[in-house]
N, C-alpha and C positions, 0 to 999 in steps of 0.2 A: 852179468849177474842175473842171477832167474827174479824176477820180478815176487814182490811178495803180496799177500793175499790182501784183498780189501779190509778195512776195518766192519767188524761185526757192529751194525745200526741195531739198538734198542726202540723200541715201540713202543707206547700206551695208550690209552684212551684222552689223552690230556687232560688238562684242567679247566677249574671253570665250571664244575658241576655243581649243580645249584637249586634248591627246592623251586620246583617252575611251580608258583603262586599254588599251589593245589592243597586243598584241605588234607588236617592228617588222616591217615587210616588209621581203623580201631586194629593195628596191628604191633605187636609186642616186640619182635626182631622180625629183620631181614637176611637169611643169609644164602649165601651162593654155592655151591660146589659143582663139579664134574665126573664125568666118565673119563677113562682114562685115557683115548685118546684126546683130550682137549686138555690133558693135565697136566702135559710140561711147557714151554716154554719156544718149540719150536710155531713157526708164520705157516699154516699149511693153504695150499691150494687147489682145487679140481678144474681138473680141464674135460671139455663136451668129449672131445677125441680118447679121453681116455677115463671112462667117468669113474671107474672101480677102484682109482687109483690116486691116492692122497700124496702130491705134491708138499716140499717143502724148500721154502728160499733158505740159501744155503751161507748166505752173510747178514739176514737180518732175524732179528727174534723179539717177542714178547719181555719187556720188562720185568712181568711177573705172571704167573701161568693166569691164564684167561680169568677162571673162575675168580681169582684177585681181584683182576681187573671191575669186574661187571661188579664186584661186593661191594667194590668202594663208590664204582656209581651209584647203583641203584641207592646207595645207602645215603646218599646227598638227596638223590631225585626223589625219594619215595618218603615224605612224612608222616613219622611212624606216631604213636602217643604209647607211652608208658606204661598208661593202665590197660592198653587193647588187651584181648583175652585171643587173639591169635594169630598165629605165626607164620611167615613165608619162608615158602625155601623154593629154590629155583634149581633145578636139576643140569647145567648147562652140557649139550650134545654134542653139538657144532658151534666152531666158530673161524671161519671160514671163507676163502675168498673162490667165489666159483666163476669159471669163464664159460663162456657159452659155445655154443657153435660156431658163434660169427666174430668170436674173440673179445666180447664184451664182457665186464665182469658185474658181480656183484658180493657182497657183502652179506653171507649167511651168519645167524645168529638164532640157533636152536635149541630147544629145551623145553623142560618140560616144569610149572610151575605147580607148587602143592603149598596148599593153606592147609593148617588143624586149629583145632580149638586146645586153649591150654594144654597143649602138649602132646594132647591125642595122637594114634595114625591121622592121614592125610582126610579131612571130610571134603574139601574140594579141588579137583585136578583139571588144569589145562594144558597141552602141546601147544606151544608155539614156535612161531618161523617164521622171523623177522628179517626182508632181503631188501637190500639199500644198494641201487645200481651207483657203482663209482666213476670218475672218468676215464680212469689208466687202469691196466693191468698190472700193479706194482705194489709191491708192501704199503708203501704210507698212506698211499690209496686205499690199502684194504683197511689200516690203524680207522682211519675219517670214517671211512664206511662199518665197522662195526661198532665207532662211537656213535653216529648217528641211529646206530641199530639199537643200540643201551637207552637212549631215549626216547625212542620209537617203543622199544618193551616195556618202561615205565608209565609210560601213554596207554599202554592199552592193560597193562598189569590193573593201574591205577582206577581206570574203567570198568575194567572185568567185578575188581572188588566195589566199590560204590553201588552203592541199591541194595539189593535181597541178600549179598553176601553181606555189606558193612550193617546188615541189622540181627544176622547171623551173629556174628564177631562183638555185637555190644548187647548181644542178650544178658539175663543175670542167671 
């Protein structure tokens, strides 16, 4: 009898996500979206040997397309207040597991983040590219590493706004 296929593995960022002690932002919502490549559901990865070319594992997949993922993070990690008068949105690019030359991986996590004021176009924009070296070259490796990546962007999302931006955002 031909042997039948493996069962297809679901992926997330798991649970557990949790305001890490950080005062809130003067920020009104958080939300996430993507480009369309990062928009459905399939685990992609790049390899050094063939860098132009986006790999995808063929029995495991994303729970829910990426940009899901990181909304519900960040939406745990990042303490918003009600009255902020401005908004995040995060553009996500990449999310991804890249091997290198020497067959080591890591855990890409890219995008581009945009604050406005009450609704405004974007008044400030940053690229980020948050890379979290894994142990294995393998899906659930990549899942750990780009979770660790989601709180790594919160960390420095969090940063970025505090100071001259969080006095921006609570002007009258």
């Amino acid at each position: 009898m031909p042997q039948a296929s493996p069962p297809l593995t679901q992926h997330d960022l798991g649970g557990g996500f949790r305001t890490l002690a950080r005062p809130a932002l003067p920020l009104r919502t958080v939300t996430v979206s993507s480009t369309p490549v990062v928009a459905g559901l399939s685990m992609h990865y790049r390899n050094a040997t063939d860098p132009t070319t986006r790999g995808v594992y063929a029995f495991n997949r994303w729970a829910a397309p990426p940009a899901t993922l990181v909304d519900q993070a960040l939406t745990r990690l990042l303490p918003v207040e009600p009255t902020g008068r401005c908004r995040l949105s995060f553009l996500l690019s990449d999310f991804i597991l890249e091997i290198d030359a020497q067959g080591k991986g890591s855990a890409l996590l890219a995008g581009t983040l945009r604050l406005s004021l009450d609704g405004k176009t974007a008044v400030f924009k940053r690229i980020v590219d948050v890379r979290v070296p894994v142990p294995k070259v393998e899906p659930s490796a990549q899942a750990q590493g780009l979770r660790d990546a989601v709180i790594a962007l919160a960390d420095q999302t969090s940063a970025w706004i505090t100071g001259d931006i969080e006095q921006f955002c609570k002007q009258q």
